[in-house]
Short mmCIF file of the C-alpha atoms (twelve columns), coordinates in Angstrom:
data_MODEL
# 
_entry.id   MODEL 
# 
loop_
_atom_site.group_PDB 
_atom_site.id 
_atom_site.type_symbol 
_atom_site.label_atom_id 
_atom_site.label_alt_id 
_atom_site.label_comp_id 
_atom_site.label_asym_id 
_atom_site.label_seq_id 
_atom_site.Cartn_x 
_atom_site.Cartn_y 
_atom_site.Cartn_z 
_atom_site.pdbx_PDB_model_num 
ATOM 1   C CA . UNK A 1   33.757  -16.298 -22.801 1 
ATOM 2   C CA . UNK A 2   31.378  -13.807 -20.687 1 
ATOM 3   C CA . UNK A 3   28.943  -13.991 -23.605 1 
ATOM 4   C CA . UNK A 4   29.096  -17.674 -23.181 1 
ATOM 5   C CA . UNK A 5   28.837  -17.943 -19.427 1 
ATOM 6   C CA . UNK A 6   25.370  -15.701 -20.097 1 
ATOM 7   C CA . UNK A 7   24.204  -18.113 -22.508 1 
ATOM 8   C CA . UNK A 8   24.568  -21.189 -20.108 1 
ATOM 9   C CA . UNK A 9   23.472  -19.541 -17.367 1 
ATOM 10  C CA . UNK A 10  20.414  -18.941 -19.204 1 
ATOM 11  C CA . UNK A 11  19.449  -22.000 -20.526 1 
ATOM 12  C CA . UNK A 12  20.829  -24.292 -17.652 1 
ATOM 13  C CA . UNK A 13  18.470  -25.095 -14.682 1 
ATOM 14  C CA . UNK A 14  18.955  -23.395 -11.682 1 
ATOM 15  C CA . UNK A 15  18.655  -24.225 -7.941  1 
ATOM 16  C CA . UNK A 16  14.862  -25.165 -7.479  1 
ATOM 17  C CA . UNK A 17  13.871  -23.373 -10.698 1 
ATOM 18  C CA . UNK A 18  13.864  -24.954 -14.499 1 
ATOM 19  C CA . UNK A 19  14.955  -22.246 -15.969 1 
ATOM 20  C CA . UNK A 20  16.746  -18.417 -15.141 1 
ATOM 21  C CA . UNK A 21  14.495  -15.858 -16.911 1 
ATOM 22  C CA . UNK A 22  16.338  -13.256 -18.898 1 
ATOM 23  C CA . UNK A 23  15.998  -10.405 -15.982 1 
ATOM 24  C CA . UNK A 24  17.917  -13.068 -13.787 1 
ATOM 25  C CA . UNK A 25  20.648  -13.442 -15.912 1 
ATOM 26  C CA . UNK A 26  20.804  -9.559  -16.649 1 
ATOM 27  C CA . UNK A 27  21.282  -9.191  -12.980 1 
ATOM 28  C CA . UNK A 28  23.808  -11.444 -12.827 1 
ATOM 29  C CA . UNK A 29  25.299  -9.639  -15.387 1 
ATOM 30  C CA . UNK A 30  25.292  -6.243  -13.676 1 
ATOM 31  C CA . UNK A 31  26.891  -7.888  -10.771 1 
ATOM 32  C CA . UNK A 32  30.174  -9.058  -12.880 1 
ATOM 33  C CA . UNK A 33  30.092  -5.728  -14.784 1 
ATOM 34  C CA . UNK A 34  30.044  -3.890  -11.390 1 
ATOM 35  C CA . UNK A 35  33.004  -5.730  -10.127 1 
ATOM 36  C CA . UNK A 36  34.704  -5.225  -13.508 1 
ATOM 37  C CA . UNK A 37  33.977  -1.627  -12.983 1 
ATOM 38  C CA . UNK A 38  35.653  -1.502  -9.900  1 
ATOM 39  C CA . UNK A 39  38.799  -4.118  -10.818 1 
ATOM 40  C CA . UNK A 40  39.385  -1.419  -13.250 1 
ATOM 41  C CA . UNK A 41  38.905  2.100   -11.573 1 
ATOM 42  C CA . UNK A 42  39.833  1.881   -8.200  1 
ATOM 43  C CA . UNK A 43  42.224  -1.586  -8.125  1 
ATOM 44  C CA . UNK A 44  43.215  -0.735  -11.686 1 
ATOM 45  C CA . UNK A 45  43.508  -4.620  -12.524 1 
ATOM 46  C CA . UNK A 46  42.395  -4.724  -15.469 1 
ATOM 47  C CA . UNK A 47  42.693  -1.997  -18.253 1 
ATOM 48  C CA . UNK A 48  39.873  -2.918  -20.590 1 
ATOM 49  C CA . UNK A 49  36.371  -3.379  -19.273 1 
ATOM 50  C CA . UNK A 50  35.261  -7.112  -21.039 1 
ATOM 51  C CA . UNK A 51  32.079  -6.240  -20.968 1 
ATOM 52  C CA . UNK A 52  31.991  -3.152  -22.524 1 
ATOM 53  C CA . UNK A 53  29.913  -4.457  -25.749 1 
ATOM 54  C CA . UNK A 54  28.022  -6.908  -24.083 1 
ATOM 55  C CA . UNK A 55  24.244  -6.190  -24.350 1 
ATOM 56  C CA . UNK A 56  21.618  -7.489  -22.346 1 
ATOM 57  C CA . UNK A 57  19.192  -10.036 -23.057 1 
ATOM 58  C CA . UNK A 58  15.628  -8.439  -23.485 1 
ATOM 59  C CA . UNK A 59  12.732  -8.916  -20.907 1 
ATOM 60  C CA . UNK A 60  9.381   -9.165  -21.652 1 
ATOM 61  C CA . UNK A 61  7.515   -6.008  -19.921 1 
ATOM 62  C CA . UNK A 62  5.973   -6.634  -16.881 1 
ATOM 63  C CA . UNK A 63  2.702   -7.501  -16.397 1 
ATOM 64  C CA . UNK A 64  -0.346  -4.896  -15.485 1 
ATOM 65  C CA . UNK A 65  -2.655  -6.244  -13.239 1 
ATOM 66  C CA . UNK A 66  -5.259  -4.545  -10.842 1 
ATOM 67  C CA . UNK A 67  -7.864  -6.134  -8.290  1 
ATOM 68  C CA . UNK A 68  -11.099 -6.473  -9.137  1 
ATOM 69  C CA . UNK A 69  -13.783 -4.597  -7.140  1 
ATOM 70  C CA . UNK A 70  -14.584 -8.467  -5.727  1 
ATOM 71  C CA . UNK A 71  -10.780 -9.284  -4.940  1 
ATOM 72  C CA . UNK A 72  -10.732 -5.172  -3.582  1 
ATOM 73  C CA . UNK A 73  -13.452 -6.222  -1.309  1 
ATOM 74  C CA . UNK A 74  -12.546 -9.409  -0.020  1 
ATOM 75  C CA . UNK A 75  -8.725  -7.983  0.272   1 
ATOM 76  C CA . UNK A 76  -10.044 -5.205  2.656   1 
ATOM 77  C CA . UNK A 77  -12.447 -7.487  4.810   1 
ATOM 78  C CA . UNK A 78  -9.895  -9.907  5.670   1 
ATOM 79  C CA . UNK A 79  -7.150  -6.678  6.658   1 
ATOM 80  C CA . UNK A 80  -10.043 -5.626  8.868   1 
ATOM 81  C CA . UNK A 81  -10.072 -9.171  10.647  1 
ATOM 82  C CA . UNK A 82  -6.708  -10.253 11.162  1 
ATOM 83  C CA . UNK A 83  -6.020  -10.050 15.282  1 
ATOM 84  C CA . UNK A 84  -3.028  -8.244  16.499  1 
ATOM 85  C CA . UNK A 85  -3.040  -5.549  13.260  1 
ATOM 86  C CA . UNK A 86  -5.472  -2.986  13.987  1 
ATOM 87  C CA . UNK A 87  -3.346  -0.873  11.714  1 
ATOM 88  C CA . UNK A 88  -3.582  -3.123  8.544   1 
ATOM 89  C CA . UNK A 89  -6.584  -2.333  6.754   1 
ATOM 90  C CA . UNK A 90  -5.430  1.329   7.523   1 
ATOM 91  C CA . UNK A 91  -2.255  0.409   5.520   1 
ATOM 92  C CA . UNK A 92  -3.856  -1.363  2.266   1 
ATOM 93  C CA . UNK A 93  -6.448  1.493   2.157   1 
ATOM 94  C CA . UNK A 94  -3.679  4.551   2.349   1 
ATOM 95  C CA . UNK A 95  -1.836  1.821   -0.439  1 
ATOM 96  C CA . UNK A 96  -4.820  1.325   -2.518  1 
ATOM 97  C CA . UNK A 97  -5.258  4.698   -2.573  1 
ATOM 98  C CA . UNK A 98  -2.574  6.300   -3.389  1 
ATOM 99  C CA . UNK A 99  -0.582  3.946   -4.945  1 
ATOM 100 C CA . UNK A 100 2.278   4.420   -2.356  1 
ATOM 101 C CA . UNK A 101 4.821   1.515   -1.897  1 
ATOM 102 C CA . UNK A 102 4.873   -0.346  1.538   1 
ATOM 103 C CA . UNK A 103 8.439   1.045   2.233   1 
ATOM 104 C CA . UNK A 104 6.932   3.880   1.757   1 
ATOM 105 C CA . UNK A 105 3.946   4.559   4.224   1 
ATOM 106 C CA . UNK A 106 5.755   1.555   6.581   1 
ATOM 107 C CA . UNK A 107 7.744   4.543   7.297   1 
ATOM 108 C CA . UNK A 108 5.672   8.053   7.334   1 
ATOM 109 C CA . UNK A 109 5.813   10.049  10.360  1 
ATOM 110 C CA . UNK A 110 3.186   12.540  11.228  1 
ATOM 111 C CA . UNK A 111 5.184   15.547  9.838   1 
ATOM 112 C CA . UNK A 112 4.685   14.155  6.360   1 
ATOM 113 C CA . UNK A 113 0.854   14.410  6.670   1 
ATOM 114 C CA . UNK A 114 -1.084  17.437  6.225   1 
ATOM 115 C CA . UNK A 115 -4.395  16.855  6.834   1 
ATOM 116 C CA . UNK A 116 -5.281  20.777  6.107   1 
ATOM 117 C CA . UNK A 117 -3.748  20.371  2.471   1 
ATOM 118 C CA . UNK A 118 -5.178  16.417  3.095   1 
ATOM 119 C CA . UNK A 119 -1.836  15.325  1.827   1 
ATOM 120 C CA . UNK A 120 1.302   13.253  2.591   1 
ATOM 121 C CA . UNK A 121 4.291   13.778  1.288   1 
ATOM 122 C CA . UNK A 122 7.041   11.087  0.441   1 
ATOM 123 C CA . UNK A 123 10.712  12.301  0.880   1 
ATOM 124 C CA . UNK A 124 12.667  8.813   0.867   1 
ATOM 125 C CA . UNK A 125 10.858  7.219   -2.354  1 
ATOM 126 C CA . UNK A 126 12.298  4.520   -4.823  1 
ATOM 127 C CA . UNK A 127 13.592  6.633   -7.190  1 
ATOM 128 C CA . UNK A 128 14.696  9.454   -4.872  1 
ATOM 129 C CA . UNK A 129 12.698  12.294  -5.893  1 
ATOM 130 C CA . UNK A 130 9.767   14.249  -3.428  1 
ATOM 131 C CA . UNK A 131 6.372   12.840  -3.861  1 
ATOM 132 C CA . UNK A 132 2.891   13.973  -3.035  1 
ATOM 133 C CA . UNK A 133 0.373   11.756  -2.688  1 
ATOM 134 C CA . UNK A 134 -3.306  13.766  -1.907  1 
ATOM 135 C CA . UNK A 135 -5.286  12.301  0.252   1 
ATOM 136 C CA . UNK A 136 -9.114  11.763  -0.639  1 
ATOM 137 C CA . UNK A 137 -12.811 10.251  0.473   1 
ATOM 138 C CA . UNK A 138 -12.347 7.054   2.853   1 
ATOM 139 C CA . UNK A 139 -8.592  7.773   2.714   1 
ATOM 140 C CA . UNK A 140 -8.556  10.619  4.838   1 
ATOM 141 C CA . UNK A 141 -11.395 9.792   7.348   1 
ATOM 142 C CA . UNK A 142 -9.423  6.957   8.296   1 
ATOM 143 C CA . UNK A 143 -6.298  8.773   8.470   1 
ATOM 144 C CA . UNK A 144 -8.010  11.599  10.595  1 
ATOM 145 C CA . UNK A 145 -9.554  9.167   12.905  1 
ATOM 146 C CA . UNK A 146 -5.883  7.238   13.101  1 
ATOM 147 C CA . UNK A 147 -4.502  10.518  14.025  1 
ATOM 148 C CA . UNK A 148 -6.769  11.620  16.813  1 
ATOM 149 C CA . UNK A 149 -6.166  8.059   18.378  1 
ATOM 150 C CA . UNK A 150 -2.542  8.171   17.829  1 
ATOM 151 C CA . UNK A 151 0.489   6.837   20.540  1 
ATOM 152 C CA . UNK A 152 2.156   10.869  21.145  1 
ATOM 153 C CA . UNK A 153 5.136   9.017   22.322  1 
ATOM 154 C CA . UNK A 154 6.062   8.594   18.319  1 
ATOM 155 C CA . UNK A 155 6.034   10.320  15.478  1 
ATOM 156 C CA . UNK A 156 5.641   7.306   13.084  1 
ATOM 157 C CA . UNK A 157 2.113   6.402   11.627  1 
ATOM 158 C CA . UNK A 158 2.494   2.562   11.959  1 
ATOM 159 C CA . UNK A 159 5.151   1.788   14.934  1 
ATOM 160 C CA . UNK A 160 6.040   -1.622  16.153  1 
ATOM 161 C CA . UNK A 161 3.771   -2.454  18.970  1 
ATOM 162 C CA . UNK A 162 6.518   -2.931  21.287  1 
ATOM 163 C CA . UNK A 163 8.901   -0.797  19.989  1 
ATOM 164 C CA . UNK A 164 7.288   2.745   19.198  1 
ATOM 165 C CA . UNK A 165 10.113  4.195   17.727  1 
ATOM 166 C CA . UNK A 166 10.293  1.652   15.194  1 
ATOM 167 C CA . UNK A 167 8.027   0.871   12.148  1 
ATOM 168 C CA . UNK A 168 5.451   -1.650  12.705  1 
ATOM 169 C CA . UNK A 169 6.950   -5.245  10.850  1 
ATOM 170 C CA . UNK A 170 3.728   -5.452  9.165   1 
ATOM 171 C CA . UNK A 171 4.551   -8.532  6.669   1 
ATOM 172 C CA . UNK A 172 3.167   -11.251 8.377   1 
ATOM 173 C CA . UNK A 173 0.069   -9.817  9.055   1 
ATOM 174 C CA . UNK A 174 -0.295  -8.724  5.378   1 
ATOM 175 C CA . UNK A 175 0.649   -12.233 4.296   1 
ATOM 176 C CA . UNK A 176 -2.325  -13.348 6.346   1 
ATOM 177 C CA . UNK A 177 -4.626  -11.522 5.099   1 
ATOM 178 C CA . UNK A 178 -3.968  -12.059 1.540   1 
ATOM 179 C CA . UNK A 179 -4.436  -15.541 2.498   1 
ATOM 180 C CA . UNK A 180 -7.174  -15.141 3.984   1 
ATOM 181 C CA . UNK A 181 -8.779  -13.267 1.465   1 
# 
């Protein structure tokens, strides 16, 4: 029956979409097995898990892609002239760079840059392990020059313009300038 259910929900249309790609379905899997997991160790509910020897559909790997220097270029231009983010082209640059996630430097504070080892270190990353990202070239002039004009009333590299102690909400502006660009 749950090997059914999979198969329909994979080649039935979905809300808005023609088709649910085999990732979807996987993670719709994960959420029944979860709750299966649970029903059995901690409600005790059930005593065999029914999906035990249900395998998941493959996914194709994801797809590689990089900007060109022209896309790099036109990217960067349009971060430097979106009004009301001064920070932004600050952000794509320390991104481009080091190929840190936007969670990621959205949330650096000034104790995880050292600018005499011209470093930053990530402790909250994706896949919860220490990371250190070395800062180089246009990288670090712009973080140097970010740091002798920075707010001394917070610790955070990008806070919310209002709200210092919180990180700058820096999606809108992003969207912007990838439309833009």
């Amino acid at each position: 029956l749950v090997i059914e259910t999979r198969d329909k929900l994979l080649n039935t249309k979905g809300r808005n979409i023609e088709r649910r790609t085999p990732a979807t379905v996987n993670r719709y899997m994960t959420a029944l097995s979860h709750a299966f997991t649970i029903a059995i160790n901690e409600w005790e509910w059930v005593e065999e898990h029914p999906m035990k020897k249900i395998s998941k559909l493959p996914e194709p790997r994801g797809r590689v892609r990089f900007l060109d220097d022209k896309e790099r270029e036109r990217l960067l231009d349009a971060c430097q002239n979106i009004r009301g983010a001064d920070n932004l082209y600050l952000l794509v640059v320390l991104a481009l760079s080091t190929g840190a996630r936007h969670g990621e430097l959205i949330n650096l504070r000034w104790r995880d840059v050292d600018l005499t080892r011209k470093v930053i270190v990530l402790h909250d990353t994706k896949n919860k392990e220490r990371r250190v990202l070395p800062l180089a070239h246009h990288a670090l002039e712009l973080i140097k020059a970010h740091h002798e004009a920075r707010d001394v009333a917070t610790d955070l590299l990008f806070p919310a313009p209002r709200k210092p102690n919180e990180p700058w909400a820096s999606r809108s502006a992003w969207q912007a300038a990838v439309t833009k660009a």
